[in-house]
Every structure is written in C-alpha cells, then in structure tokens.
CHARMM internal coordinates of N, CA and C (Angstrom, degrees):
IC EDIT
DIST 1 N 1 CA 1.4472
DIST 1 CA 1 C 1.5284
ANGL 1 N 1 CA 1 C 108.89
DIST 1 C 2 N 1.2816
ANGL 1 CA 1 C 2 N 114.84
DIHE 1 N 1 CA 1 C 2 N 123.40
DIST 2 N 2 CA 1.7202
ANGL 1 C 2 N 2 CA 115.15
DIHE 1 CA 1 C 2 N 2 CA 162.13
DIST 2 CA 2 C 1.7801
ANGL 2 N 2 CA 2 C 113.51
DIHE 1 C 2 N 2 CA 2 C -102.66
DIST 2 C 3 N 1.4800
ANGL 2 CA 2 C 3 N 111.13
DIHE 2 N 2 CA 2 C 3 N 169.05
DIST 3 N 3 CA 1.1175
ANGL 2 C 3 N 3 CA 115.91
DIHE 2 CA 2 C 3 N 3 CA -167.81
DIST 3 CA 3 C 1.5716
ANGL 3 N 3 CA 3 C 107.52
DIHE 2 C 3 N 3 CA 3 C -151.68
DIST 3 C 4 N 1.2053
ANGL 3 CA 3 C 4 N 104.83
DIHE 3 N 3 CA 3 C 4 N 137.62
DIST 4 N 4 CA 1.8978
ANGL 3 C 4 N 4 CA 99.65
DIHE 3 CA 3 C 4 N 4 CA 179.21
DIST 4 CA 4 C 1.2209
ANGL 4 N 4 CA 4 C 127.86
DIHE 3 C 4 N 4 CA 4 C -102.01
DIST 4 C 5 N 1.5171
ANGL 4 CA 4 C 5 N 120.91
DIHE 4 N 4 CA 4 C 5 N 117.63
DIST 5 N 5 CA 1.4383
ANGL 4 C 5 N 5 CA 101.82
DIHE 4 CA 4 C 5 N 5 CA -177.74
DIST 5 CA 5 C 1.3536
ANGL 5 N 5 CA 5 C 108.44
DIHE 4 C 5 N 5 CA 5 C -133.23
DIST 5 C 6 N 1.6674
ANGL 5 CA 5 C 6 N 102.28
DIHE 5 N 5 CA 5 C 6 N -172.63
DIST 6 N 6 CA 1.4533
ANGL 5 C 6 N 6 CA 105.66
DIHE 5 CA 5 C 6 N 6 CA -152.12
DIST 6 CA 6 C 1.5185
ANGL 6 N 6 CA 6 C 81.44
DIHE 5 C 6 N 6 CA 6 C -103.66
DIST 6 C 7 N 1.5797
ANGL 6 CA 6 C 7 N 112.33
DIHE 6 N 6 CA 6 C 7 N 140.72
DIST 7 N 7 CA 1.5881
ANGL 6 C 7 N 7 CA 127.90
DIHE 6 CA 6 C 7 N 7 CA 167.11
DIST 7 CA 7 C 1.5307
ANGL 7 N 7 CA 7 C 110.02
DIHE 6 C 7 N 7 CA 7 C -132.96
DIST 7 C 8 N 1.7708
ANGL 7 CA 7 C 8 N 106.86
DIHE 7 N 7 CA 7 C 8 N 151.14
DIST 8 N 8 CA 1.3169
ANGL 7 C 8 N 8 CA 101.92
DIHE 7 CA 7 C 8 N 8 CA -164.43
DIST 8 CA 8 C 1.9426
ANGL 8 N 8 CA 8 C 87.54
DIHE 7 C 8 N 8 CA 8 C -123.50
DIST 8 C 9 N 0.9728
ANGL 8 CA 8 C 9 N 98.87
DIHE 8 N 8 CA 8 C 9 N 149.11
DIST 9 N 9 CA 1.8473
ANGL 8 C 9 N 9 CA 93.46
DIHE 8 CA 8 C 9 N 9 CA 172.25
DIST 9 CA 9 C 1.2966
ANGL 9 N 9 CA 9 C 117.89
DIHE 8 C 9 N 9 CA 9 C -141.18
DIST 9 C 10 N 1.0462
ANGL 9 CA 9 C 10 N 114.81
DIHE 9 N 9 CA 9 C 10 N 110.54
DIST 10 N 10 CA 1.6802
ANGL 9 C 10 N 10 CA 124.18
DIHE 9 CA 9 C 10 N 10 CA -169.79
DIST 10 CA 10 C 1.2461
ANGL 10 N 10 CA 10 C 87.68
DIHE 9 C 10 N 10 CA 10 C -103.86
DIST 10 C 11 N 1.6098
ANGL 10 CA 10 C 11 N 121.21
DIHE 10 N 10 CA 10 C 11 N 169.83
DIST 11 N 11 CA 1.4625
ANGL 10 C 11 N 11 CA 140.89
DIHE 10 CA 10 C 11 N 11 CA 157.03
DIST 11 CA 11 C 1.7606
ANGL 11 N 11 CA 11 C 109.80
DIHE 10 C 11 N 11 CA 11 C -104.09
DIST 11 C 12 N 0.8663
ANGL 11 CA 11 C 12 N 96.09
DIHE 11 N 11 CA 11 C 12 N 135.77
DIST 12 N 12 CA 1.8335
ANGL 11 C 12 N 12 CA 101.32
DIHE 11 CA 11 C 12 N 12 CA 162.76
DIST 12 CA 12 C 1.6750
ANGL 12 N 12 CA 12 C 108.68
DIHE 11 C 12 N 12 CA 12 C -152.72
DIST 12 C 13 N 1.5810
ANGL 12 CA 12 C 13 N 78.99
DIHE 12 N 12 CA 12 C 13 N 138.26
DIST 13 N 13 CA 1.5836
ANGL 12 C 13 N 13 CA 101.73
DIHE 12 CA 12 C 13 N 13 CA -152.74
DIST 13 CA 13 C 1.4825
ANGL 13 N 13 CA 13 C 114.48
DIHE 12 C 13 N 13 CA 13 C 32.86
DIST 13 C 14 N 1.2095
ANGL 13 CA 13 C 14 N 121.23
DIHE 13 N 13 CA 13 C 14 N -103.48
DIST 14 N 14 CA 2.0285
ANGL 13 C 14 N 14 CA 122.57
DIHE 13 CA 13 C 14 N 14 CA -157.59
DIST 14 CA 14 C 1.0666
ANGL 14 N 14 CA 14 C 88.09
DIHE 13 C 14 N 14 CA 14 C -81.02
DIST 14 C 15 N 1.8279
ANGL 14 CA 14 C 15 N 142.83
DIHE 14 N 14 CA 14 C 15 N -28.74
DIST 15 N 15 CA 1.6282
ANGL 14 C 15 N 15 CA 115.28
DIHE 14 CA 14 C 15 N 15 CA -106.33
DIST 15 CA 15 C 2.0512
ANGL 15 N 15 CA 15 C 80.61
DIHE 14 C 15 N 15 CA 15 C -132.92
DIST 15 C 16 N 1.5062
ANGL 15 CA 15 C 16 N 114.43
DIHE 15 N 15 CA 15 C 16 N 159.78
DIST 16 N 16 CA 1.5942
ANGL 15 C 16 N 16 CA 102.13
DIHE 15 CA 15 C 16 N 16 CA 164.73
DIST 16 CA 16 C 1.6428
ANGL 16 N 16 CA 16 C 86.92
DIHE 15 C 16 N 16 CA 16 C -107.98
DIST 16 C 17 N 1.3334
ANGL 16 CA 16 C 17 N 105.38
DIHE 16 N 16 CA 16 C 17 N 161.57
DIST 17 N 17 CA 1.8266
ANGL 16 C 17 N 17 CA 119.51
DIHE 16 CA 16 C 17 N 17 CA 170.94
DIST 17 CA 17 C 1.2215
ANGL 17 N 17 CA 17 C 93.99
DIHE 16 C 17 N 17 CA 17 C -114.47
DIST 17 C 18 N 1.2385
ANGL 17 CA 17 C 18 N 107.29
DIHE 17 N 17 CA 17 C 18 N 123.10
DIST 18 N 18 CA 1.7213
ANGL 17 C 18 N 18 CA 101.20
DIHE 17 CA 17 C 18 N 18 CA 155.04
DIST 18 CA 18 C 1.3819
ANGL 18 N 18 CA 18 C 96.41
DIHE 17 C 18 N 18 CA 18 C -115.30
DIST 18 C 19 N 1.4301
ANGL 18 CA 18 C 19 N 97.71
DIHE 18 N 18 CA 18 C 19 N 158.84
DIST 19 N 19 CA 1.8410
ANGL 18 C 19 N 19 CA 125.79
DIHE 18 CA 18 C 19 N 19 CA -152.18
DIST 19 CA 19 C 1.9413
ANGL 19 N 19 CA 19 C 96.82
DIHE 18 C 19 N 19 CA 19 C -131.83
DIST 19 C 20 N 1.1620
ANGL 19 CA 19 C 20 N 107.91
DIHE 19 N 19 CA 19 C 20 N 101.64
DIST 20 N 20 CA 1.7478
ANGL 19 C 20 N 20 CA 67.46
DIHE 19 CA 19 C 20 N 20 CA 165.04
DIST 20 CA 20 C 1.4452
ANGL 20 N 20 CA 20 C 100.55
DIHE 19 C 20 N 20 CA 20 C -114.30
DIST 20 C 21 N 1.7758
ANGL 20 CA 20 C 21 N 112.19
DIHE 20 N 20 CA 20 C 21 N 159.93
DIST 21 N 21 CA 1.2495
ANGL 20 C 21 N 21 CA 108.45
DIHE 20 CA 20 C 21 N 21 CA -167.41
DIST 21 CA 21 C 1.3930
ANGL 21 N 21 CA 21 C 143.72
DIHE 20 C 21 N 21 CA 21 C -93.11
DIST 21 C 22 N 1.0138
ANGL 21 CA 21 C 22 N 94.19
DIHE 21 N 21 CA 21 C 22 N 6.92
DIST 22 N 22 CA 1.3160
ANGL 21 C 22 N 22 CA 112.75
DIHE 21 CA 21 C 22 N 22 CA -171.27
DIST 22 CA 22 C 1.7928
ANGL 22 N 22 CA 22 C 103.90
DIHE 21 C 22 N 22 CA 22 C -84.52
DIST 22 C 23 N 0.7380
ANGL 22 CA 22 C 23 N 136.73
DIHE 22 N 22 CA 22 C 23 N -2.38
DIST 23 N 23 CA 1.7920
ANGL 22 C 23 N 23 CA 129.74
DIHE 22 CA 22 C 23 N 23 CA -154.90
DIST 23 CA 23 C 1.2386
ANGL 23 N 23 CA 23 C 94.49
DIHE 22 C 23 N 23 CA 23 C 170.98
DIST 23 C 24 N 1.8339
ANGL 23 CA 23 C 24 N 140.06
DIHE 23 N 23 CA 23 C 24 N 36.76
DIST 24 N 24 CA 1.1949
ANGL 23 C 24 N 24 CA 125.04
DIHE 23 CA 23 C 24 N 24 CA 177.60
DIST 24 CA 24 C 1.3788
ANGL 24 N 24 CA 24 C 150.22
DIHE 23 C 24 N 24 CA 24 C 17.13
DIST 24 C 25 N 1.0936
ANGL 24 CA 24 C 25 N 106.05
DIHE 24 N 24 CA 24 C 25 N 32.46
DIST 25 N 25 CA 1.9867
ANGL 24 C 25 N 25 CA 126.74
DIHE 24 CA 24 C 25 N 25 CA -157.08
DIST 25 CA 25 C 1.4567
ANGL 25 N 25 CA 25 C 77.50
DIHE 24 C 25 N 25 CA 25 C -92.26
DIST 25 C 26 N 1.5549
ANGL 25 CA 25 C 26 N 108.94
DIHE 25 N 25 CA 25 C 26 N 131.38
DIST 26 N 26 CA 1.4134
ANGL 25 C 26 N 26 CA 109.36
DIHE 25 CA 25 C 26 N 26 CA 151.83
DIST 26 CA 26 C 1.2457
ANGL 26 N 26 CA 26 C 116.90
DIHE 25 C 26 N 26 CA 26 C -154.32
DIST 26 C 27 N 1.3883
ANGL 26 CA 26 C 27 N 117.52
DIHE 26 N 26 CA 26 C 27 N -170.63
DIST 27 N 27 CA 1.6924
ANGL 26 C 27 N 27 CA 127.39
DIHE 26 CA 26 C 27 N 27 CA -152.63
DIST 27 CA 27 C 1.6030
ANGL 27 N 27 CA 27 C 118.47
DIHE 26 C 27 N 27 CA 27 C -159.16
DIST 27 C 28 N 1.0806
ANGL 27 CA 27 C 28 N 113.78
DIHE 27 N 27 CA 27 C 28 N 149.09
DIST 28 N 28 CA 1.2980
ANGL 27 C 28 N 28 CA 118.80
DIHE 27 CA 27 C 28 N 28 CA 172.64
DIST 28 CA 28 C 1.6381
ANGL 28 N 28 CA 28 C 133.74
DIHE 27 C 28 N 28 CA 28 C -109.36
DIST 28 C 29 N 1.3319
ANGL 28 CA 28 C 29 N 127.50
DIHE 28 N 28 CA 28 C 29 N 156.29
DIST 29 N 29 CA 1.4297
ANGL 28 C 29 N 29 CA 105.46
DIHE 28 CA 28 C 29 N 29 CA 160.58
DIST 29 CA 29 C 1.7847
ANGL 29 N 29 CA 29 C 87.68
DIHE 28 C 29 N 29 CA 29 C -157.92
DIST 29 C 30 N 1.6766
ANGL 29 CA 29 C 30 N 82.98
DIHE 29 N 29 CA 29 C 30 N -173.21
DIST 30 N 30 CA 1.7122
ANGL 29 C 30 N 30 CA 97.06
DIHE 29 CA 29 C 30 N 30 CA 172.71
DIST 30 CA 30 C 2.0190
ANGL 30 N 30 CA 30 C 116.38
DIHE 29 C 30 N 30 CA 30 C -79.94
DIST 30 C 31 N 1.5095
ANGL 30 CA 30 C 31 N 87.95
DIHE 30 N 30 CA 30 C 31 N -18.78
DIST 31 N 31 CA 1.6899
ANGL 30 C 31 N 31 CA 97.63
DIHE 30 CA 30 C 31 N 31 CA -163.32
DIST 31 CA 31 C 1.1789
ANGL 31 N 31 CA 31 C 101.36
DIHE 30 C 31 N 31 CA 31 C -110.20
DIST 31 C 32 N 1.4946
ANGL 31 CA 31 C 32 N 143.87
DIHE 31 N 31 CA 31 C 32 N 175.64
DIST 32 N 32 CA 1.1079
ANGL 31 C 32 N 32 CA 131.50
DIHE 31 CA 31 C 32 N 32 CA 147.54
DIST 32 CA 32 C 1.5837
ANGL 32 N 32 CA 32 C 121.97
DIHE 31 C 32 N 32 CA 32 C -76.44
DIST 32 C 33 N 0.8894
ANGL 32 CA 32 C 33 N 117.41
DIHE 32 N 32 CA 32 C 33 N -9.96
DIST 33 N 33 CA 1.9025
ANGL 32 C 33 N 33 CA 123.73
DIHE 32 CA 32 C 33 N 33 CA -177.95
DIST 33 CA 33 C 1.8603
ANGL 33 N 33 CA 33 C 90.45
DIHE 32 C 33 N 33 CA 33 C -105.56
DIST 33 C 34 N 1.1278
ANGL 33 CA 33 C 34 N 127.81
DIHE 33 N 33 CA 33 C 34 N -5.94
DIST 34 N 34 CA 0.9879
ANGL 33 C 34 N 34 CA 111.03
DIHE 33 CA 33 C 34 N 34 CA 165.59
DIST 34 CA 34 C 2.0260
ANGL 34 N 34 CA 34 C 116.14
DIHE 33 C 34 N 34 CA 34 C -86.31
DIST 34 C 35 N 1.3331
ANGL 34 CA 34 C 35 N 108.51
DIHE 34 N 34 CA 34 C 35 N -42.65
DIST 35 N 35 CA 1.0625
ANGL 34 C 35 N 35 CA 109.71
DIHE 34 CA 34 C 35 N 35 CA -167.53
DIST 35 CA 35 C 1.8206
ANGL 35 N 35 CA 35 C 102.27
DIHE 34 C 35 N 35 CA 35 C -73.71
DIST 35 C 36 N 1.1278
ANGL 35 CA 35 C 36 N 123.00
DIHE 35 N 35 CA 35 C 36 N -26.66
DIST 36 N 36 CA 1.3852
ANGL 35 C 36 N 36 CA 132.11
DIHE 35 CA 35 C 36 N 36 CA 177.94
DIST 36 CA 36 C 1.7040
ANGL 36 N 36 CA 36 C 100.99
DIHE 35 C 36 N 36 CA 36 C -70.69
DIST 36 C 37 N 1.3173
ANGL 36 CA 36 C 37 N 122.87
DIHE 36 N 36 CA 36 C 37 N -32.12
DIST 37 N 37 CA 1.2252
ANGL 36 C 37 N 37 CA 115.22
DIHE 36 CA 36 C 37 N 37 CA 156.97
DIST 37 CA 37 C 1.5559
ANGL 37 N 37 CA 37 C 140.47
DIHE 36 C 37 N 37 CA 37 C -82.11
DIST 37 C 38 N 1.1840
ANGL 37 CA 37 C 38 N 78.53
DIHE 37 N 37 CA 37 C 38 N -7.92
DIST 38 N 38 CA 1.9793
ANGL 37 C 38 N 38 CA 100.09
DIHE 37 CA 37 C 38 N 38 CA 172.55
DIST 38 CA 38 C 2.1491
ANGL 38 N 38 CA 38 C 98.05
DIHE 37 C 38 N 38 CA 38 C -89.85
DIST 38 C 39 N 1.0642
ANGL 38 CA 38 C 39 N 95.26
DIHE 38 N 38 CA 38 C 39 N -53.51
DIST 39 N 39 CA 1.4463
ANGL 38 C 39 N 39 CA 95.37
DIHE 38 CA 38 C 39 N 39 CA 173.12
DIST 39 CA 39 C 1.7732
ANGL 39 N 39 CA 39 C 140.07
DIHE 38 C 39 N 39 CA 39 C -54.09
DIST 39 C 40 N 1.9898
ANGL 39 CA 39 C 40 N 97.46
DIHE 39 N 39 CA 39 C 40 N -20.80
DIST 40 N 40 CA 0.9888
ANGL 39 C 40 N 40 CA 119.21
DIHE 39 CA 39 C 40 N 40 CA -169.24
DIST 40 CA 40 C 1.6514
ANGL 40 N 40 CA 40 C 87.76
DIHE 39 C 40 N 40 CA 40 C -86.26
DIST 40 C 41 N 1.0429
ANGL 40 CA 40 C 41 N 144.00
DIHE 40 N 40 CA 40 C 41 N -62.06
DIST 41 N 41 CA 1.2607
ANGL 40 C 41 N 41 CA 145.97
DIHE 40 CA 40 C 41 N 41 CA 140.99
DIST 41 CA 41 C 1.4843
ANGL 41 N 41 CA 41 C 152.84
DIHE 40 C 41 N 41 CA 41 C 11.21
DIST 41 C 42 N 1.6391
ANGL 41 CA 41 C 42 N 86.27
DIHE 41 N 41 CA 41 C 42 N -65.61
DIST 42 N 42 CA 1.3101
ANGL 41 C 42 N 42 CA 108.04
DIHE 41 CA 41 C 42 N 42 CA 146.52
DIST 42 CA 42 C 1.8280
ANGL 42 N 42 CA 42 C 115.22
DIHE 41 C 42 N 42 CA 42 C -54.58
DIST 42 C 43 N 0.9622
ANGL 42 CA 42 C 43 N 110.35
DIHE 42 N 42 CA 42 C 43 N -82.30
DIST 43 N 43 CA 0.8566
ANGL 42 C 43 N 43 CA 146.28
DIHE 42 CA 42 C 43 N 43 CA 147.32
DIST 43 CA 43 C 2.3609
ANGL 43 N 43 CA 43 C 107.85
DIHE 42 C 43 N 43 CA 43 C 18.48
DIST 43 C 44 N 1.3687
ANGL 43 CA 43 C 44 N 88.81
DIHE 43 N 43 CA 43 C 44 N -67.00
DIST 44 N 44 CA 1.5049
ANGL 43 C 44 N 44 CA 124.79
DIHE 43 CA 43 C 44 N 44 CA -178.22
DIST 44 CA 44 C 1.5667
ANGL 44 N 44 CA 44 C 86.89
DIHE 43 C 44 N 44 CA 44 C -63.08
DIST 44 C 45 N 1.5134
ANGL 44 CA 44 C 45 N 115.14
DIHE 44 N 44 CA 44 C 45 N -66.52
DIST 45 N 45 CA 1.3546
ANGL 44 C 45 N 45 CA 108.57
DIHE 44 CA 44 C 45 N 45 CA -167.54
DIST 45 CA 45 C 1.5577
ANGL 45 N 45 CA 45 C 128.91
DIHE 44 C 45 N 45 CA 45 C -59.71
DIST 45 C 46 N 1.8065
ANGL 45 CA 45 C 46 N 102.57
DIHE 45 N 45 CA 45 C 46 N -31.93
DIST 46 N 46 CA 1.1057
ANGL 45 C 46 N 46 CA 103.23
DIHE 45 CA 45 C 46 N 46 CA 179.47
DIST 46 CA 46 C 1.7757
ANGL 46 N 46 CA 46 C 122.92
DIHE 45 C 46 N 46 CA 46 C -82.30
DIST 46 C 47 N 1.2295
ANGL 46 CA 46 C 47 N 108.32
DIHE 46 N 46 CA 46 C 47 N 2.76
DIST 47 N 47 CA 1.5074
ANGL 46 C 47 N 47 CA 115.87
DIHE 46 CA 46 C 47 N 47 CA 171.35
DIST 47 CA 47 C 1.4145
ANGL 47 N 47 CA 47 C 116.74
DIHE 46 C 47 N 47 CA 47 C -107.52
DIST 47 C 48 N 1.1228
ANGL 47 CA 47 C 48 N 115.81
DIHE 47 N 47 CA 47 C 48 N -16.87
DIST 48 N 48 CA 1.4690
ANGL 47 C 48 N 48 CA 130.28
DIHE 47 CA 47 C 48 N 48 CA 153.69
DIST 48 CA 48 C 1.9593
ANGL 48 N 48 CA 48 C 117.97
DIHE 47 C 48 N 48 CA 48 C 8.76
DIST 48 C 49 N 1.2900
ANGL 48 CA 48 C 49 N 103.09
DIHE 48 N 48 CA 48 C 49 N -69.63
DIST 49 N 49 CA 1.1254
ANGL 48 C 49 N 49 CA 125.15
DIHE 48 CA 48 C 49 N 49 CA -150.90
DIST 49 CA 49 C 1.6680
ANGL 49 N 49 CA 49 C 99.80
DIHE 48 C 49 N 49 CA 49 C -116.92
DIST 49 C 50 N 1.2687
ANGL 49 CA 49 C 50 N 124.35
DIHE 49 N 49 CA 49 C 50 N -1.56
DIST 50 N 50 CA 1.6095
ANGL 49 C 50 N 50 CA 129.30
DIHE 49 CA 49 C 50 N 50 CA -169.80
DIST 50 CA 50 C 1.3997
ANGL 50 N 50 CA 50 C 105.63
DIHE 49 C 50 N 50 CA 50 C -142.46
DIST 50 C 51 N 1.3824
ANGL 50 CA 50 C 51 N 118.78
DIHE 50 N 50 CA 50 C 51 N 169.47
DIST 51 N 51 CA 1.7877
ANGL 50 C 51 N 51 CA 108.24
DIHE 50 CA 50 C 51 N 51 CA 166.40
DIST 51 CA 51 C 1.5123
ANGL 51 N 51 CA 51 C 89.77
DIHE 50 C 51 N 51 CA 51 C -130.91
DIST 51 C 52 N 1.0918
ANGL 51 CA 51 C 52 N 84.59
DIHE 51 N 51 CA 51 C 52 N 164.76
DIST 52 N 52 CA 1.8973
ANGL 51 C 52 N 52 CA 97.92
DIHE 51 CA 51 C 52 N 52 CA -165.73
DIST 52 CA 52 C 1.5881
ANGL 52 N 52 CA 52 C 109.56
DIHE 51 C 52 N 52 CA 52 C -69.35
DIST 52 C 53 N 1.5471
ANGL 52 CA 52 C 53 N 131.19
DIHE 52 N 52 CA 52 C 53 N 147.45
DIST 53 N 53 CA 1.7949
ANGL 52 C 53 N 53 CA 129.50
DIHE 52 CA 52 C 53 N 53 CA -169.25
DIST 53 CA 53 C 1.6579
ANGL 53 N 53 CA 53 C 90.67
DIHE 52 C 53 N 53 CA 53 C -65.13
DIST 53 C 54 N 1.5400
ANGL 53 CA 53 C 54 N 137.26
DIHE 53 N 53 CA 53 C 54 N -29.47
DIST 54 N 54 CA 1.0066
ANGL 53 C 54 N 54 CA 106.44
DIHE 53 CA 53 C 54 N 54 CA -139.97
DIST 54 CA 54 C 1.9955
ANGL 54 N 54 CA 54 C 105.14
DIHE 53 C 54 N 54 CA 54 C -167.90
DIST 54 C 55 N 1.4044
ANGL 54 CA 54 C 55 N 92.45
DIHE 54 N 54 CA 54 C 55 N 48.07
DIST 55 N 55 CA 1.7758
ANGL 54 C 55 N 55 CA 97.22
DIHE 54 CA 54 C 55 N 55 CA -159.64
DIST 55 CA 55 C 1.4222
ANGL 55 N 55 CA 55 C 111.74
DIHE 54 C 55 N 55 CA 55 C -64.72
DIST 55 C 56 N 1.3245
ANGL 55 CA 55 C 56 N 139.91
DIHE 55 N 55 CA 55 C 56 N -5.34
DIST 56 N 56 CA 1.2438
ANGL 55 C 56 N 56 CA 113.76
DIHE 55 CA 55 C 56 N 56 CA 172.62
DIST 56 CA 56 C 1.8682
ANGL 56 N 56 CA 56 C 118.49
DIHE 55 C 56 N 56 CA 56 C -99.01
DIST 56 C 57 N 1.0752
ANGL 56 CA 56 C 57 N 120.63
DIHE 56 N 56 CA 56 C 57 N -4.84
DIST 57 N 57 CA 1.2876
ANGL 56 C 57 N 57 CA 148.83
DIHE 56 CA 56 C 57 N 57 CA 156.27
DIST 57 CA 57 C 1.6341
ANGL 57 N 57 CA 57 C 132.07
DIHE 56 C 57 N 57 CA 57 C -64.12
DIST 57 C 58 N 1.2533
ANGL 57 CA 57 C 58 N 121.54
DIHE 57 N 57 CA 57 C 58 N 38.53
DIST 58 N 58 CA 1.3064
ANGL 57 C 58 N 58 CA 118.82
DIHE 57 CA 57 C 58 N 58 CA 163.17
DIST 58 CA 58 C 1.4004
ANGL 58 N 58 CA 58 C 120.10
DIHE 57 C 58 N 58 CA 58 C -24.83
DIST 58 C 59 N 1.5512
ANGL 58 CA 58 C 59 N 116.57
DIHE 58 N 58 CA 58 C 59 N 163.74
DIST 59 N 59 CA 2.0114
ANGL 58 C 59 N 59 CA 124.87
DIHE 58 CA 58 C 59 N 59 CA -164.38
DIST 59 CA 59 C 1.4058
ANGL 59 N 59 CA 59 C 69.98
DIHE 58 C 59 N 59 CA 59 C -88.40
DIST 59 C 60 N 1.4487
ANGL 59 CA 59 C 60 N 126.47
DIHE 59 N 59 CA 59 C 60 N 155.13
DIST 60 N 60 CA 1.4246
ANGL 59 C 60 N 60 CA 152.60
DIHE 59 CA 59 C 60 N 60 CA 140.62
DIST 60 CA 60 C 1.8698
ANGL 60 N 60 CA 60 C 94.26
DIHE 59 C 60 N 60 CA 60 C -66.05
DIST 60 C 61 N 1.8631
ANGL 60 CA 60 C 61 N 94.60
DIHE 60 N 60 CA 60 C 61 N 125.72
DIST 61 N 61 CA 1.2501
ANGL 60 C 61 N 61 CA 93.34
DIHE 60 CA 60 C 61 N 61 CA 171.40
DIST 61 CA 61 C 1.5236
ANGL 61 N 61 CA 61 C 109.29
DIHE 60 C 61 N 61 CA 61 C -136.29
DIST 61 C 62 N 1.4091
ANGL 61 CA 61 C 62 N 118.66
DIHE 61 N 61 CA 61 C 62 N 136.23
DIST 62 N 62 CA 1.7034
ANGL 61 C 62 N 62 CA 114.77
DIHE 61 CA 61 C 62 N 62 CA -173.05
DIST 62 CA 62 C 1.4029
ANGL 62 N 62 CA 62 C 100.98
DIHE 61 C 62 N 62 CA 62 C -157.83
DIST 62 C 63 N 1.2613
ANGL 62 CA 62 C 63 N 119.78
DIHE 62 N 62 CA 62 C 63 N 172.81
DIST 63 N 63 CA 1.7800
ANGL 62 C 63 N 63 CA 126.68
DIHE 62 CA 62 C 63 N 63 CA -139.32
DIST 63 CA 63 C 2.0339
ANGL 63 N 63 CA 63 C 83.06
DIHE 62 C 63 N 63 CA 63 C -118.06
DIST 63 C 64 N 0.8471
ANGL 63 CA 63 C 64 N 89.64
DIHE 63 N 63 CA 63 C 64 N 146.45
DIST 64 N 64 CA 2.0284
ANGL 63 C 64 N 64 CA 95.27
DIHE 63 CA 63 C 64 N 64 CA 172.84
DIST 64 CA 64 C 1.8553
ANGL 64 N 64 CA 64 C 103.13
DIHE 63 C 64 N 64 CA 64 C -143.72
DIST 64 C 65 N 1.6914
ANGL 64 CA 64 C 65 N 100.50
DIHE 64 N 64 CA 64 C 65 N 129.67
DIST 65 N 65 CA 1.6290
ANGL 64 C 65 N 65 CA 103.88
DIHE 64 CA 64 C 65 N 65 CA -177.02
DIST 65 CA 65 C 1.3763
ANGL 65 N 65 CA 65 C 97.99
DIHE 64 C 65 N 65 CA 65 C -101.43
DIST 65 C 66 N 1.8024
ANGL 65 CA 65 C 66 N 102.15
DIHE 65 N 65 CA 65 C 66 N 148.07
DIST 66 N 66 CA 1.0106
ANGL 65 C 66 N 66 CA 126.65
DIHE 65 CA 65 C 66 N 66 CA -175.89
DIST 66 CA 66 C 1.5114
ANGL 66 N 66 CA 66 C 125.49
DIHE 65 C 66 N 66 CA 66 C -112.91
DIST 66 C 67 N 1.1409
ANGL 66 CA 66 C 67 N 152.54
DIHE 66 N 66 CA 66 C 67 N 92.82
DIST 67 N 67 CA 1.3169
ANGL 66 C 67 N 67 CA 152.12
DIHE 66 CA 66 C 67 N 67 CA -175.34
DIST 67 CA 67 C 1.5985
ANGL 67 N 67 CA 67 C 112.60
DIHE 66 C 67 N 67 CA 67 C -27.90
DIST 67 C 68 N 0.6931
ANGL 67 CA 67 C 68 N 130.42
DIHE 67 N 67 CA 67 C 68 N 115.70
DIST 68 N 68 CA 1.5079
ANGL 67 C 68 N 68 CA 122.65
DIHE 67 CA 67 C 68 N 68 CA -174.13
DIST 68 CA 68 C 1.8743
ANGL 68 N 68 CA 68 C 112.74
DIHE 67 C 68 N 68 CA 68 C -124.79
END
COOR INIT
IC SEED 1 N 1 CA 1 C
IC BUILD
C-alpha cells in the first residue's frame, strides 16, 4: 500500500527539515532529496505497525497574507 502526503521543507542553518503534515514525523539531511529520503523512512517506520485514518486525502495546503 502507498499513501500521499503533504511535506514541508525548510532549511535551518546547514541542515533541510522536512516536516510532513499530516502526523508531524520529520527528518533531516544535508540536501534536500536527502532529507525527503530520510523522511521517507522515517516515515515507513512510523506506519509500520498502524495504517493511516485517511490515505487518499492529503491536508489542503495554501499561503495566506498578512498586513504587517
């Protein structure tokens, strides 16, 4: 079974984080295709033992401006 989810990947300082959002599991690397492969991983392990509430349904994700 595969499943799609939503991941966010920021950098801070050296490292990228990927986040994905649905179940906050995240990961690091030096690259960005690295940490998305560290995450994919993660990822594997943490569903392991459960199946996901809701796999064909990704979080809706979109940007909102703020007056500042």
């Amino acid at each position: 079974m595969t499943i799609k989810v939503t991941v966010i990947v920021q950098k801070e300082e050296n490292w990228y984080v990927a986040k994905c959002v649905e179940n906050n599991v995240a990961s690091q690397g030096k690259t960005i295709e690295e940490s998305l492969e560290n995450l994919r991983e993660a990822l594997e392990l943490y569903f392991e033992d459960e199946t996901p509430d809701n796999p064909k349904f990704p979080a809706f994700v979109t940007t909102l401006e703020v007056a500042l």
